[in-house]
C-alpha positions in Angstrom: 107.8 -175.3 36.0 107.3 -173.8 32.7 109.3 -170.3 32.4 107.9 -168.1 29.6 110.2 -165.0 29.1 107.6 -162.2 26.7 109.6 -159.4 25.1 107.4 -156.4 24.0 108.1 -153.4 22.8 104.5 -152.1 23.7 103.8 -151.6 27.2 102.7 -149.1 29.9 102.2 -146.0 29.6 101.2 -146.9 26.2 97.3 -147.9 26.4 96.3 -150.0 23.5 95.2 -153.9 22.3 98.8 -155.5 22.2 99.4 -154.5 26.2 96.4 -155.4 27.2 96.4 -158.9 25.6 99.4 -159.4 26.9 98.1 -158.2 30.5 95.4 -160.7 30.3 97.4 -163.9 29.4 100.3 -163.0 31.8 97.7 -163.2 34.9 95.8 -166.3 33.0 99.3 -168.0 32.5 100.2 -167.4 36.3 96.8 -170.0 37.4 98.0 -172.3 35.1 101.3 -172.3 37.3 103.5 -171.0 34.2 106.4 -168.1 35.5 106.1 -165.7 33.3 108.6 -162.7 33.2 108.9 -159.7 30.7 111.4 -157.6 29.5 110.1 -154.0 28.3 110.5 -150.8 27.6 110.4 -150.4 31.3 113.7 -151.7 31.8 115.8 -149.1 30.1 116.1 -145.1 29.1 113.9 -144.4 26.2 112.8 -142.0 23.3 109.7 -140.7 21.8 108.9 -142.4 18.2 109.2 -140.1 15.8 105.7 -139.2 14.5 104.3 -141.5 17.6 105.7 -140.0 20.9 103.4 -141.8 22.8 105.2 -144.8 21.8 108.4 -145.2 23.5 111.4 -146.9 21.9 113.9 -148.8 24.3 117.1 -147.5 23.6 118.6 -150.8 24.7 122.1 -152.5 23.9 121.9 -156.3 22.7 123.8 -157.2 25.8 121.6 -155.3 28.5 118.5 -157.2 26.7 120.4 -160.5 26.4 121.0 -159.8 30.4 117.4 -159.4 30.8 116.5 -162.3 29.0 119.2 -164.7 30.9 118.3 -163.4 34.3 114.6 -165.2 34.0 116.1 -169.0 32.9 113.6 -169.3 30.2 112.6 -172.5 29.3 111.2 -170.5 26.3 110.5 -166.7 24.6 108.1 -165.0 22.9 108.9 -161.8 21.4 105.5 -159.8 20.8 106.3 -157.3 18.6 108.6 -156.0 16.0 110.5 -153.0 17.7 114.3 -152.5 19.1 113.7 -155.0 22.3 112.1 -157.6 19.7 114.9 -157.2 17.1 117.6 -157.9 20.1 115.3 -160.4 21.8 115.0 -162.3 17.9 119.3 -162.3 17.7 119.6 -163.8 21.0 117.4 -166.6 20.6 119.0 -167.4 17.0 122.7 -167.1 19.2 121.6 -169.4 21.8 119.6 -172.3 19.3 116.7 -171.0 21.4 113.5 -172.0 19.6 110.9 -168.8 20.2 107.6 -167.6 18.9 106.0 -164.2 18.0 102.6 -162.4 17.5 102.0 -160.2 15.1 99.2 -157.7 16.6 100.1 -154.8 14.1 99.7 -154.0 10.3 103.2 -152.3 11.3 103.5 -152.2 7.0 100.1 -150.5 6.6 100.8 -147.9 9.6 104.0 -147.0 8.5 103.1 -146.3 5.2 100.4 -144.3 6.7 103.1 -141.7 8.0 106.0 -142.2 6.0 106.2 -142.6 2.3 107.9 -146.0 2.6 106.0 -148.9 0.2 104.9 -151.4 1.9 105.7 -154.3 0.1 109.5 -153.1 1.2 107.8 -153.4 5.3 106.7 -156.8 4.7 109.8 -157.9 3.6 111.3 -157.1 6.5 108.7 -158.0 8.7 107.9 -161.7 6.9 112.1 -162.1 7.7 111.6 -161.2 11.8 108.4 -163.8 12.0 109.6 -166.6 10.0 112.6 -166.8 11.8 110.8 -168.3 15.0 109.1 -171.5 15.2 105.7 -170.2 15.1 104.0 -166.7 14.7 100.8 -166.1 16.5 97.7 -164.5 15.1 93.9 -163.9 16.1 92.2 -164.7 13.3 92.0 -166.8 10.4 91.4 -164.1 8.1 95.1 -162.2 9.1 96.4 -166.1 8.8 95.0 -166.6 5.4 96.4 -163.0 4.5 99.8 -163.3 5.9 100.8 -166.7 4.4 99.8 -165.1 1.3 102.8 -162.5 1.5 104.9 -165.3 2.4 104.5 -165.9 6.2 104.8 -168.9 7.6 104.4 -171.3 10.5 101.1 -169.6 11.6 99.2 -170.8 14.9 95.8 -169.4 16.4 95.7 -167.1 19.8 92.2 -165.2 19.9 91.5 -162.9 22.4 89.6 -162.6 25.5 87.2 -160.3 27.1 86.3 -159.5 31.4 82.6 -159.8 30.9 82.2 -158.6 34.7 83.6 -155.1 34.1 82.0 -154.8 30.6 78.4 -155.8 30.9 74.9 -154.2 30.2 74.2 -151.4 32.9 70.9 -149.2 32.7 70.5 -146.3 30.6 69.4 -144.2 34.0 72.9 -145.1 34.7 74.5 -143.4 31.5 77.6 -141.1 32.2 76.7 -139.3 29.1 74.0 -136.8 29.4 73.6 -136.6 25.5 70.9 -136.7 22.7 70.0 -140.1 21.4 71.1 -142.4 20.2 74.5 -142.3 21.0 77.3 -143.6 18.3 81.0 -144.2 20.0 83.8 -145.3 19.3 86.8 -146.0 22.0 90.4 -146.3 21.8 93.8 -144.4 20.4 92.9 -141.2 18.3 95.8 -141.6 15.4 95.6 -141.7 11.9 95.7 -145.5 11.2 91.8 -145.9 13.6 90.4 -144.1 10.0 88.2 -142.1 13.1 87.6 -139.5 10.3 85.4 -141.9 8.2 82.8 -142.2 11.6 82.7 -138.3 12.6 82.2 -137.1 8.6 78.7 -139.4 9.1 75.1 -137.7 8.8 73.7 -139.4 11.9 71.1 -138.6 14.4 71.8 -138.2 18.1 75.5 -138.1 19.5 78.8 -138.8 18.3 81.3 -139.8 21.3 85.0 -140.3 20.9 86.4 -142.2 24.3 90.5 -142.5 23.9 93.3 -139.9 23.2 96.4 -140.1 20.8 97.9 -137.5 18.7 95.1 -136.7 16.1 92.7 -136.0 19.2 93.6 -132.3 19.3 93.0 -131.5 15.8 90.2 -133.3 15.3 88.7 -131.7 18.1 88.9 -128.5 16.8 87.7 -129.7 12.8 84.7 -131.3 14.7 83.1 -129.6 17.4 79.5 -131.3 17.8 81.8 -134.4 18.6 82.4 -135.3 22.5 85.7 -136.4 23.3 85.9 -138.1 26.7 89.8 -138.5 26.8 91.2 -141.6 27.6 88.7 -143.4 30.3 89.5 -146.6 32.3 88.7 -149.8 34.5 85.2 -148.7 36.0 84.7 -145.7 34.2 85.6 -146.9 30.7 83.2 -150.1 30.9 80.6 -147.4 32.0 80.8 -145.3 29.2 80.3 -148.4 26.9 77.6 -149.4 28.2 76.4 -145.7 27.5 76.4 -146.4 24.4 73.6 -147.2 21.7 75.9 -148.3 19.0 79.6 -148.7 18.9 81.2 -148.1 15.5 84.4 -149.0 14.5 85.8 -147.6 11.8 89.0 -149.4 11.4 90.5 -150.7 8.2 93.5 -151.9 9.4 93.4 -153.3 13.0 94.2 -157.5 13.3 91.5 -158.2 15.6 90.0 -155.2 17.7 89.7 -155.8 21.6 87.4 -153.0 21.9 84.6 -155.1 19.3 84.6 -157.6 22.0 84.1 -154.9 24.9 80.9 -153.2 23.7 79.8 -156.5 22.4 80.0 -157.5 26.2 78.6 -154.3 27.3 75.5 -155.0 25.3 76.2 -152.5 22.7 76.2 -153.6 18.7 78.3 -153.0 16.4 78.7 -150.7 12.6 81.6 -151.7 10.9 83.4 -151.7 7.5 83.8 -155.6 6.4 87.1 -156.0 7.1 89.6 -158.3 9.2 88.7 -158.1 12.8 85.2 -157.2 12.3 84.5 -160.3 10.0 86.5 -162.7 12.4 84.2 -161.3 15.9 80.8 -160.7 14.1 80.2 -162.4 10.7 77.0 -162.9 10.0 76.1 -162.8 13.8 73.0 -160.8 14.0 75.0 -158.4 16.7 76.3 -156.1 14.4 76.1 -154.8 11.0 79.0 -155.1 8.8 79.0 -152.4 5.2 81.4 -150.6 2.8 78.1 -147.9 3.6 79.2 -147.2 7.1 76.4 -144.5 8.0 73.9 -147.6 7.0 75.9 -150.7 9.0 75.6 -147.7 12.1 71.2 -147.2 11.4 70.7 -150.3 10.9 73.2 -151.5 13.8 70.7 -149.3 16.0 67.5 -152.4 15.2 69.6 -155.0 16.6 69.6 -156.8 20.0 71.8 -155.7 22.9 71.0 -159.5 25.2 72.7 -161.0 21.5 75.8 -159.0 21.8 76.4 -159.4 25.0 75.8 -163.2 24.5 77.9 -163.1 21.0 80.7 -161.7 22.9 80.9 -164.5 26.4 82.2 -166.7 23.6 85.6 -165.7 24.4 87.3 -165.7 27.9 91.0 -164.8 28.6 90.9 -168.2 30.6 90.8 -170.1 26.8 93.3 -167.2 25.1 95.9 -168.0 27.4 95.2 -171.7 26.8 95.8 -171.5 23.4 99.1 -169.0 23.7 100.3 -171.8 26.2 99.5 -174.9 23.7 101.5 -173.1 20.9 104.3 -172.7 23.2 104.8 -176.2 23.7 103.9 -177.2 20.1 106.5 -175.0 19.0 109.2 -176.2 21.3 107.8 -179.2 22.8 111.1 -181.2 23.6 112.6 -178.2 25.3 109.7 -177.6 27.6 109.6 -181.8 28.4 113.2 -181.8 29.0 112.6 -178.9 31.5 109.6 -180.4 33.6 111.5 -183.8 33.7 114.6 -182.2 35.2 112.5 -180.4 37.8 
């Protein structure tokens, strides 16, 4: 049996892309008969991230995670992220020759920079020397591959994402949980600095402006923007509902890797207004299921013409089924004879 150990620093409460990728693959993984076990935050006492408390940091010794990590047998580790679990996890793979891969979800560089006056060239130093350490480094796209082996990175593999096209599908407009002027412009997920949110509620646009998430810019932004209507946080049932609310989903982003939630209103039947940027560029192109401009108040008009059977067609391209495929295949490509010298002892 292949045993896949996945250290992450990001995980529940926290509500966000990275945990719910790694949700998804983890139940994927288990039909493909893989044992998977993780080692998180969960496991030990932890504090708030300074400017982040939402984020909690796993005040964890290298022994207690080494203990965590040798109590699962792995036949192989992925550390997901680049936090105090991952930094521990990365030192005892290097200790024990064991080959391991990573993922790098986050512009950590770009959000730091966003709340500390740190340059970022300094970040990716430090962050090209945690990745290139393991024998292969996961992205989603091909335009974060193309951009990370420019700064150096290397050993680069493909793992998209996936999306549950039976919660997040096309519902009825008699259905709508928002009882709002049209048409209705939302965006979903964490309300922080690094989303650029700002750029979407400073538009001149007809209808509604809805804001589904929370995070720590939700309460001032509430108060600087009134008209807007911020949901909170919604889930399971209710958050695929409020998509599907929706008339146009805009996401105003500069700086996420991939963007889960793109695939979720796509699959909801909603299209998309973007900037033309990583994540939106890899998911849309030149589909015609959303529109992509440095003019965002035009991609968001023009994103109201277009055809909500296309998105939701657009988006049952992807499937968690084939994301944990291709997270499984770079496991063994990365560390092949380990995993064959495993299944042939068993």
């Amino acid at each position: 049996m292949t045993r896949i150990t996945i250290v992450t620093d990001a995980w529940h409460p926290q509500v966000n892309g990275v945990v719910r990728s790694i949700e998804r693959t983890n139940e994927e993984l288990a039909k493909m008969g893989a044992l998977v076990s993780m080692v998180t935050p969960q496991a030990f006492r932890t504090i708030p991230c300074p400017t982040y408390p939402e984020i909690r940091l796993a005040m964890a010794t290298y022994r207690t995670v080494a203990k965590e990590i040798e109590r699962s047998q792995p036949s192989y580790v992925h550390i997901a992220t680049e936090g105090p679990l991952g930094v521990k996890a990365r030192k005892w793979c290097m200790s024990n020759r064991m080959p391991y891969t990573t993922s790098y979800h986050t512009r950590f560089p770009e959000y730091v920079s966003a709340r500390i006056p740190v340059p970022e060239r300094w970040l990716y130093a430090l962050v090209r020397r945690f990745h290139n350490a393991g024998a292969g480094c996961m992205v989603a796209t091909d335009t974060l591959a193309k951009e990370l082996s420019a700064r150096g990175f290397k050993n680069l593999m493909r793992w998209s994402r996936g999306i549950d096209a039976d919660l997040f599908r096309p519902r009825p407009f008699a259905e709508s949980v928002l009882d709002l002027p049209r048409p209705i412009f939302m965006n979903v997920g964490r309300v922080s600095v690094e989303k650029n949110i700002e750029a979407f509620l400073d538009l001149d646009l007809p209808g509604s402006k809805v804001v589904v998430g929370d995070g720590p810019q939700r309460d001032s932004l509430q108060k600087r923007y009134p008209a807007v209507h911020f949901t909170g946080a919604k889930f399971g049932q209710e958050l695929a509902r409020h998509y599907a609310s929706a008339d146009v989903f805009v996401f105003p982003s500069r700086t996420d890797t991939f963007g889960n939630v793109i695939l979720e209103a796509l699959a909801s039947g909603v299209p998309v207004a973007a900037y033309p940027v990583m994540g939106p560029l890899d998911i849309i192109g030149q589909a015609p299921v959303g529109s992509l401009d440095e003019d965002l108040r035009a991609a968001c008009l023009k994103a109201l013409t277009m055809s909500r059977e296309a998105a939701r067609e657009h988006a049952l391209r992807y499937s968690w089924a084939n994301s944990a495929l291709q997270f499984l295949t770079n496991v063994r490509i990365a560390n092949g004879e380990r995993l064959a010298e495993s299944s042939a002892a068993e």
